[in-house]
C-alpha positions as CSV (number, residue, x, y, z in Angstrom):
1,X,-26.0,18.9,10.5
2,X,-26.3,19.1,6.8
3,X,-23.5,20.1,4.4
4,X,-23.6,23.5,2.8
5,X,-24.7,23.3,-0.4
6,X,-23.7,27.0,-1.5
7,X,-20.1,25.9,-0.1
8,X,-17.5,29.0,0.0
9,X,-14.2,26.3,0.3
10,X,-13.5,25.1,-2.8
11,X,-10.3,23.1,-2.2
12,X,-10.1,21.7,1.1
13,X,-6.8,20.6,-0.2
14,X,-3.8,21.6,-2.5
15,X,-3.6,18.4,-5.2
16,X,0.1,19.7,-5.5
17,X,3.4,17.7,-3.9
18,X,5.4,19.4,-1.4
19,X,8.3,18.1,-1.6
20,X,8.7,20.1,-5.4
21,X,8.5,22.8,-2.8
22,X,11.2,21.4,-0.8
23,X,13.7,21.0,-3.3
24,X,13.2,24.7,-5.1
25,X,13.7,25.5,-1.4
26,X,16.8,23.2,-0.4
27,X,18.6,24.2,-3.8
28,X,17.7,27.7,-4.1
29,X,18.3,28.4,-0.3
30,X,15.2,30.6,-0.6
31,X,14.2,32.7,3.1
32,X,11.2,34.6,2.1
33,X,8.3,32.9,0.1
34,X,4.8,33.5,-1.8
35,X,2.7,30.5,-2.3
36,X,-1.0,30.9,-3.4
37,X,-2.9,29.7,0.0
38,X,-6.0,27.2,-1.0
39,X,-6.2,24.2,1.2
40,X,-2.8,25.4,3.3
41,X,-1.0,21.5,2.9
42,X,1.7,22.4,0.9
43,X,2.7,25.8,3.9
44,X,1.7,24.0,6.5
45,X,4.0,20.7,5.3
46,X,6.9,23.5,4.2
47,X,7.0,25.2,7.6
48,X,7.7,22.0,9.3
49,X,10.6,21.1,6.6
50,X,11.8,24.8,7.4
51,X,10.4,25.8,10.8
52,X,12.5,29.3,10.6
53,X,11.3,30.2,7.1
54,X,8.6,33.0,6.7
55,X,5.5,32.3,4.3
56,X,3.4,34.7,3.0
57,X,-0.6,32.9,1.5
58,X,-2.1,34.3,-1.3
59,X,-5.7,33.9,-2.0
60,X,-8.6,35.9,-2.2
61,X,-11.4,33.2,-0.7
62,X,-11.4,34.5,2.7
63,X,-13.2,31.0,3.4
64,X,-9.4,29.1,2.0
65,X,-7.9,31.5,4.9
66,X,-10.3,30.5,7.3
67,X,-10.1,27.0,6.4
68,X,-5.9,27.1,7.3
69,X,-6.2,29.2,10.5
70,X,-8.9,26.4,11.7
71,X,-6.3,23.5,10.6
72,X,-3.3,25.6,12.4
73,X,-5.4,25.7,15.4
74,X,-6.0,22.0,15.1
75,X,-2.2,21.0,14.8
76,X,-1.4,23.2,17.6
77,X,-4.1,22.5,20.1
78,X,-5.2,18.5,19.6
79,X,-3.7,15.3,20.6
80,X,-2.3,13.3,18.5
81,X,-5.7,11.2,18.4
82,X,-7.7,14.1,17.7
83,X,-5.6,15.6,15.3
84,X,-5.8,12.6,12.8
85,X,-9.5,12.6,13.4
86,X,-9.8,16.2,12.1
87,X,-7.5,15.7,9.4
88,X,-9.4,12.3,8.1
89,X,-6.5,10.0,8.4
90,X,-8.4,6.6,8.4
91,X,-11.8,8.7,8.5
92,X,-14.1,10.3,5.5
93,X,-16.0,12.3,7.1
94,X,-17.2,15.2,4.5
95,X,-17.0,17.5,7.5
96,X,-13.2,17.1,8.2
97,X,-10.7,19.3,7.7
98,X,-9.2,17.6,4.8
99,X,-13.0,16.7,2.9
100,X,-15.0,20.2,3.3
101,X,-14.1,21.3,-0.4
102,X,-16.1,21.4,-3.7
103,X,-13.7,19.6,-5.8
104,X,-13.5,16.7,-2.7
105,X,-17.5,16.6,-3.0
106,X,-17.0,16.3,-7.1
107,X,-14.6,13.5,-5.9
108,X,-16.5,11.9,-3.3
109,X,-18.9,11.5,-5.9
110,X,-16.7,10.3,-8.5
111,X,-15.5,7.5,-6.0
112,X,-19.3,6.3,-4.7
113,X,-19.9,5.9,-8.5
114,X,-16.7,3.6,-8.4
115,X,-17.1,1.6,-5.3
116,X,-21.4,1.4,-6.6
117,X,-20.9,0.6,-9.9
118,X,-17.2,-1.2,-9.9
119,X,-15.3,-2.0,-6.9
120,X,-16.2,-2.2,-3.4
121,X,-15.0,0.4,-0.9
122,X,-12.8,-2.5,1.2
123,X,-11.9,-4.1,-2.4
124,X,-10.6,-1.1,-3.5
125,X,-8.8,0.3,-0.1
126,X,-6.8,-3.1,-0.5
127,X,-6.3,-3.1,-4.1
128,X,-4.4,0.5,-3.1
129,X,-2.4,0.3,-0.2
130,X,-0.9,-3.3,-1.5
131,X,2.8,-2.8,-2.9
132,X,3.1,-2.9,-6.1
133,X,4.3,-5.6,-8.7
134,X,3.7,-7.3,-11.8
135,X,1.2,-9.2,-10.7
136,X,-0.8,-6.5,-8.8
137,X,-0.5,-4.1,-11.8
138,X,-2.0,-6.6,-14.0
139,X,-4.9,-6.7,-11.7
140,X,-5.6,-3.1,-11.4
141,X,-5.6,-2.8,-15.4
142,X,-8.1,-5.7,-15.1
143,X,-10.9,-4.6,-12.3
144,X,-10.3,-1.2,-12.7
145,X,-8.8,0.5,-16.4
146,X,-10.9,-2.3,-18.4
147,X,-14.0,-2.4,-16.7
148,X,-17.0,-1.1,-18.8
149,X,-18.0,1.5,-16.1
150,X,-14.2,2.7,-15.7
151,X,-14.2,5.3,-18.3
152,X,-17.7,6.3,-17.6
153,X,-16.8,7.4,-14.1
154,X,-14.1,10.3,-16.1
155,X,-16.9,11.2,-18.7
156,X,-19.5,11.9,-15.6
157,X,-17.4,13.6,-13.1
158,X,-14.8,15.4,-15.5
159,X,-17.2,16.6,-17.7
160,X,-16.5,20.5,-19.0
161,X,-19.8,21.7,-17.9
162,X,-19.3,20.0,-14.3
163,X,-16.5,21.6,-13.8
164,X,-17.8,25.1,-15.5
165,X,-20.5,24.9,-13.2
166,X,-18.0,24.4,-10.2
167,X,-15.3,26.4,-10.8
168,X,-16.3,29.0,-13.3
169,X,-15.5,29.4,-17.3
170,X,-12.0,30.9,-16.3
171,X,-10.8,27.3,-15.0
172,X,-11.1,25.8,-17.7
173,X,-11.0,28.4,-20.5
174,X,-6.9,27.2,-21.5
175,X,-8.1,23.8,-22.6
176,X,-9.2,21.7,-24.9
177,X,-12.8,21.4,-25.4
178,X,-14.3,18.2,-23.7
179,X,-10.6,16.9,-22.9
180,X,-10.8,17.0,-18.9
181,X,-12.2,13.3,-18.8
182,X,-9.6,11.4,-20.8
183,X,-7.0,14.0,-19.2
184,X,-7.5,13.0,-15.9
185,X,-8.5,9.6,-16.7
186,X,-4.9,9.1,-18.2
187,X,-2.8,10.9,-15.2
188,X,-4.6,8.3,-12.7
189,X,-4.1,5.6,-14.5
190,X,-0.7,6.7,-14.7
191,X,-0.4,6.9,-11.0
192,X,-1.9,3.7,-10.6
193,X,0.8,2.0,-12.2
194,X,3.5,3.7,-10.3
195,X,5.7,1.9,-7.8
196,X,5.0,3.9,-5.0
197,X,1.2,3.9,-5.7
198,X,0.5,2.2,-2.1
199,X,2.0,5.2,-0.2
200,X,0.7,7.9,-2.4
201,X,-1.4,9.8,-0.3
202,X,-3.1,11.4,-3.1
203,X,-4.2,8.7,-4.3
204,X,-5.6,7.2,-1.0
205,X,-7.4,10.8,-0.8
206,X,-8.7,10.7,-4.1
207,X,-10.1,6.8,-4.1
208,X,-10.8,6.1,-0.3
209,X,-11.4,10.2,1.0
210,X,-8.9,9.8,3.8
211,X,-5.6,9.3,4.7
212,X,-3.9,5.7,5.4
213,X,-2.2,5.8,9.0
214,X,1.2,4.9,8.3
215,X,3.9,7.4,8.2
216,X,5.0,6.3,5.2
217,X,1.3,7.5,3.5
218,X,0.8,10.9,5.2
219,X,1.3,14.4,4.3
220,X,4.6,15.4,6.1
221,X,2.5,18.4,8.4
222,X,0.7,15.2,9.7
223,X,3.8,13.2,11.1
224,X,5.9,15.9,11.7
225,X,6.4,18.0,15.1
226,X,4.1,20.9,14.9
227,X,6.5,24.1,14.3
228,X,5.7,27.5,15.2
229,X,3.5,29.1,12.1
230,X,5.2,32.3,10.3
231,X,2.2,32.9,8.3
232,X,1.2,36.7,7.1
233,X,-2.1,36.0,5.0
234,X,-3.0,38.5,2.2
235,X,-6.8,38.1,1.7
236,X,-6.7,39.4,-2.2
237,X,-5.9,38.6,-6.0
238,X,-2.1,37.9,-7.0
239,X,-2.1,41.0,-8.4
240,X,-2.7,43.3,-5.6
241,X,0.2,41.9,-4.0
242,X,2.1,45.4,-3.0
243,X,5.8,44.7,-4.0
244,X,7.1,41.0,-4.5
245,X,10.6,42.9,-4.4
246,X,11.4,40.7,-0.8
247,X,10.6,37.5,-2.2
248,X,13.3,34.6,-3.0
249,X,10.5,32.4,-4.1
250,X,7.4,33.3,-5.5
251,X,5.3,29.9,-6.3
252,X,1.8,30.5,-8.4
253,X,0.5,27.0,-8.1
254,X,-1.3,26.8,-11.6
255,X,-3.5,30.4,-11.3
256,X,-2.3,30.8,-14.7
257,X,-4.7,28.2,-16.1
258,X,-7.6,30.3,-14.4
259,X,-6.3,33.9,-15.6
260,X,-7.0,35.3,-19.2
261,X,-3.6,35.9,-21.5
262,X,-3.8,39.9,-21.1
263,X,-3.9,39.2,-17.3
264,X,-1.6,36.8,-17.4
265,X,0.8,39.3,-19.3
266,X,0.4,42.1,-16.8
267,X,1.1,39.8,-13.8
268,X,4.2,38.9,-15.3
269,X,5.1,42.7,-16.3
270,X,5.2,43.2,-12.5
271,X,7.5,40.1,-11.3
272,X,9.5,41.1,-14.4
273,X,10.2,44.3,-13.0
274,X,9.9,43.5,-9.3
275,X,11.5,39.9,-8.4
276,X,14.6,40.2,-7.6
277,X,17.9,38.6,-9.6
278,X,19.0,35.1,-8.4
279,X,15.1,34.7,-7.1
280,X,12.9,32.0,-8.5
281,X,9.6,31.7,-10.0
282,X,7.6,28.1,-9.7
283,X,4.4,27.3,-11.9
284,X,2.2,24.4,-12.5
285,X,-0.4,24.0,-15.4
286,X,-3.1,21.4,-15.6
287,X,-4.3,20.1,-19.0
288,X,-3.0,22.8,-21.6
289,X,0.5,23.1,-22.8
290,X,0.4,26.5,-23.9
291,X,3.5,28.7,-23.2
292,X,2.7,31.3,-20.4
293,X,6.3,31.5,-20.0
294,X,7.0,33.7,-23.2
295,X,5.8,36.3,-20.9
296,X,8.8,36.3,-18.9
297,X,11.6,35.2,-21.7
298,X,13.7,38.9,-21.7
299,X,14.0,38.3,-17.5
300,X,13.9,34.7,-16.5
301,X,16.2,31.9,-17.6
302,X,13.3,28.2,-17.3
303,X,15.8,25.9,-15.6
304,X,14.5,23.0,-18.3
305,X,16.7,19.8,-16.8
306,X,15.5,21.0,-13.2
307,X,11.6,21.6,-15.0
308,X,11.4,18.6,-16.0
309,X,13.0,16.5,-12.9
310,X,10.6,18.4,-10.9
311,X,7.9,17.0,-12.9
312,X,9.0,13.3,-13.2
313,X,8.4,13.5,-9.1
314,X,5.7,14.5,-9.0
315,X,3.3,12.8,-6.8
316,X,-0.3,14.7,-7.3
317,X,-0.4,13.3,-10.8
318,X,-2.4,16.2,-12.4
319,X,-0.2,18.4,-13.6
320,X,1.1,18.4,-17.3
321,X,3.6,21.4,-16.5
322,X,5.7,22.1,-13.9
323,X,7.8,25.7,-14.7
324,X,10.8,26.3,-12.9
325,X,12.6,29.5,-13.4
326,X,15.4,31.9,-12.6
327,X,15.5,35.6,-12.3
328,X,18.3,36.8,-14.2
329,X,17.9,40.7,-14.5
């Protein structure tokens, strides 16, 4: 069976760290939530934290939908065996659940580059999942960050018109020209030379294309009991969302770094008017630091301390924003 080249999934998961999720969530004591739907990990992991909650998934890729109603049927219907399987936890398989994406193909091509042109596959799985120290970060810096093919990986696989051709001129339209390699090349890194690197699942995903099968390293949707699923999927744009009146939590993920300004204005018109007070509003932008919040300065108060906190967590890595705000009126 050959993989689709015309693909319709383009994330097959959501580069973004639940547990920012889970502590909007825990402190804001929010019921009723929006999320934008993509790969489904960062619902699926929230419904097991909060297994009464309700969830409604944005998105208008009816193959992202279809991609989370297949993993739903997985975590309800397979053994425990099976169920890691589908969900490559110790298994790459482009055809799992967790691989079937464009941007994991533009990955699983940046990482043959590596392990062909720098580091073995079984090198690098043990250079990852050892604990770090001084020692060990020394010796990253060494085989990986100052190896002459290193940066060369970032300037071929993070190149503008890769990822124009991938994702359209919208994704990348908020930054600056040519900057996505040394962007992502620097938030790796970055990663890299965090303590918790070994049990940073991203990572694993991102270097090795599969999960490391330790609790420890797994997504929490993946180790947890499987709860009952309070799903309602809305197959559309953010913007034909009918009311977001109901909502205590309306997260955008980072669509705001795919949307044009005068969209991105009229989006926020509506939750100005619509959200109501006390409910929050959770962003994320990827390589731009331009304020999208002015849009929403008269109505929301940004929670700055918690912003920032939020970001400092962070385990994806990507993100150079993470927007935390409160409806005040």
């Amino acid at each position: 069976m050959l993989k689709n080249k015309n693909n319709p999934i383009q994330f097959s998961v959501v580069r973004e760290d639940p547990e920012i999720e889970k502590k909007v969530i825990l402190s804001s004591g929010a019921k009723e939530i929006l999320l934008i739907a993509s790969g489904g990990c960062t619902a699926l992991s929230l419904q097991a934290y909060f297994p009464h909650l309700r969830f409604t998934l944005v998105d208008p890729n009816r193959a992202q939908i279809k991609l989370i109603q297949e993993k739903i049927r997985a975590l309800e219907e397979s053994s425990i065996t099976k169920k890691k399987g589908a969900f490559n936890v110790e298994n790459d398989s482009p055809f799992g659940l967790n691989e079937r994406g464009n941007f994991e193909s533009l990955f699983r091509s940046f990482r043959n580059f590596i392990t062909e042109f720098i580091l073995p596959s079984e090198e690098l799985k043990e250079l990852l999942t050892q604990p770090l120290g001084k020692s060990h970060t020394s010796h990253i810096r060494t085989v990986l960050f100052e190896h002459k093919y290193w940066k060369v990986a970032f300037d071929l696989f993070f190149h503008h018109n890769f990822l124009e051709a991938m994702f359209g001129p919208e994704a990348v339209q908020h930054a600056p020209r040519d900057s996505y390699p040394e962007y992502f090349r620097k938030v790796i890194e970055q990663g890299l030379e965090k303590e918790d690197m070994s049990r940073n699942y991203f990572i694993h995903h991102l270097f090795l294309g599969h999960y490391i099968d330790q609790e420890s390293c797994l997504p929490y949707y993946l180790c947890a009991p499987t709860p009952k699923y309070h799903f309602e999927f809305f197959n559309n744009t953010i913007d034909k969302v009918e009311s977001f009146h109901s909502f205590d939590l309306v997260n955008l993920s980072n669509i705001f770094d795919w949307m044009d300004e005068d969209k991105i204005e009229n989006l926020a018109n509506r939750l100005n008017l619509e959200m109501k007070p006390g409910a929050r509003l959770l962003t994320r932008q990827l390589n731009n630091q331009k304020d999208f919040m002015k849009y929403f300065s008269s109505h929301f108060e940004l929670l700055c301390d918690e912003s920032a906190e939020l970001l400092t967590s962070d385990r994806s890595l990507f993100y150079s924003q993470i927007n935390y705000a409160l409806k005040v009126e």
